[in-house]
N, C-alpha and C positions, 0 to 999 in steps of 0.2 A: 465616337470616342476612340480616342487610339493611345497603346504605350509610347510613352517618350523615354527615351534613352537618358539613362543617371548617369553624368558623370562620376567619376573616379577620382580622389586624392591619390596621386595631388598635382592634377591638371591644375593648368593656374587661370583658367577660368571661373575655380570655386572661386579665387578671390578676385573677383569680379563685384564692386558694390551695386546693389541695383536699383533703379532710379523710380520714381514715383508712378505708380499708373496715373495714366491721364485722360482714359474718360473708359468705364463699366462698360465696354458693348461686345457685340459678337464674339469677340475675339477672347477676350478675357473671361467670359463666360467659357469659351471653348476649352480654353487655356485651364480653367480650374476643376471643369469635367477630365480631361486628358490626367491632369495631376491626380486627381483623386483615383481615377482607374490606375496608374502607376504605381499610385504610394498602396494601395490594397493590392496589385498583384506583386508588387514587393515584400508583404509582410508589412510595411513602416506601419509608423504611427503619427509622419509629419515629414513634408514635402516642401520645402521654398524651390520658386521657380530659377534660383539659382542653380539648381544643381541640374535642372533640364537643360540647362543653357538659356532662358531668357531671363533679363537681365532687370526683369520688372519686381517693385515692392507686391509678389503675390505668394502666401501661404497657405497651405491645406494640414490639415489633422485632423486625426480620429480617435483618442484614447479609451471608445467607449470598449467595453466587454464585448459586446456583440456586432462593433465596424461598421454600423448604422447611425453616429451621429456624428456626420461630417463639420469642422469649425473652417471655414472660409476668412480670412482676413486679410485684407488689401490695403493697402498704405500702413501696415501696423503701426504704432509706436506705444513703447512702454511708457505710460506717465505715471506710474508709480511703481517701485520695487522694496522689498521689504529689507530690514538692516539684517535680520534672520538670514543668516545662508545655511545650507546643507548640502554634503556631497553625495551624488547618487552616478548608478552606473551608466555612462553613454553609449548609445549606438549609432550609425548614421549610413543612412543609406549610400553614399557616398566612400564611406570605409567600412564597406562586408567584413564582417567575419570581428571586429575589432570593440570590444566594450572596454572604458576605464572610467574612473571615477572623475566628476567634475564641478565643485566648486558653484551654485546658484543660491539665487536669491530662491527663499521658501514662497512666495507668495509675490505675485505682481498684477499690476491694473493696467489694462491695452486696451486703446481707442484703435480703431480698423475701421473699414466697410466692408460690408457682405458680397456678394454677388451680386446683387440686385443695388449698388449704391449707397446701402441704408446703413443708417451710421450705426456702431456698436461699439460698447463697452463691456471689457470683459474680467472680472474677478478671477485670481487663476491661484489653487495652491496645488501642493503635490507634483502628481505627473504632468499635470496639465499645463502647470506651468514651468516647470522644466522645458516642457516642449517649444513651447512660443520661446522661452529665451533661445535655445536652439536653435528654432527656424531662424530667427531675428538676428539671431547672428551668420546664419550664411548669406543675408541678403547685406549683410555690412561685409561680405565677402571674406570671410574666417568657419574654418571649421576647429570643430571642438577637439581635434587632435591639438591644437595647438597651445589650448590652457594646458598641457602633459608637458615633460622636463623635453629639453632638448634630446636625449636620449631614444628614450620612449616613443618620439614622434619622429626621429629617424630610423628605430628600427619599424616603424609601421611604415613609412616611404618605405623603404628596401622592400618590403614585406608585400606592397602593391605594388609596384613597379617588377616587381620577379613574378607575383600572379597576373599581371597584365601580358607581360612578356610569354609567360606558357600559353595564354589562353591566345594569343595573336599568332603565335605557332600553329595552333590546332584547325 
């Protein structure tokens, strides 16, 4: 296993949409062990392979208490989303340091496959499913700065782009 490097907002590789896996093997297994050791030596709680730079439909997450119940889902898609929305506050590994409030459906239903192929359907309210719409949407190549006012998502550009800049200094 080894860390992969998280891009940073607002590389314009986040919006990069990523394309379907097309076939379970070595690689994609490797791929979602390497994500899961990143997104737990980051603190997340939810990794799309977009933001490592590859550019495949692959998600990892972990919402449990104790960071021991990994959710693996490959080719996600939402087939159902509730008319329920609520706003809660976002993080993203991708923009450190940066929480705001964002706009989701309370409850969604996601078809994926696991690691292993095997097909899954997954019931999601809460955090849980905040999280899948989040991943879900960095592989449509959008980060969640960008549901914020135009304002707001320019001073967080300036705000990375000046912490990039010091830390490229050092």
């Amino acid at each position: 296993m080894a860390l992969l490097p998280i891009l940073c907002y607002p590389d314009p590789r986040l919006h990069t949409v990523a394309k379907p896996v097309e076939a379970i093997d070595a690689r994609i297994r490797q791929l979602v062990a390497d994500m899961l050791e990143t997104m737990y030596d980051a603190n997340g709680i939810g990794l799309a392979a977009s933001q490592v730079d590859v550019h495949e439909r692959v998600v990892v997450i972990d919402v449990s208490e104790e960071r021991n119940r990994p959710l693996v889902l490959i080719n996600p898609e939402i087939v159902w989303a509730s008319e329920d929305k609520q706003i809660n506050d976002e993080g993203c590994l991708s923009v450190p340091g940066i929480y705001d409030g964002v706009e989701r459906s309370s409850a969604v239903r996601v078809k994926a496959l696991d690691e292993h192929g095997d097909p899954r359907t997954i019931e999601a309210e809460g955090l849980l499913a905040v999280c899948i719409q989040h991943e879900m949407d960095h592989l449509m190549g959008k980060v969640f700065v960008e549901y914020l006012s135009p304002l707001k998502r320019n001073r967080i550009k300036t705000k990375m782009l000046k912490a990039r800049r010091e830390t490229d200094r050092v």
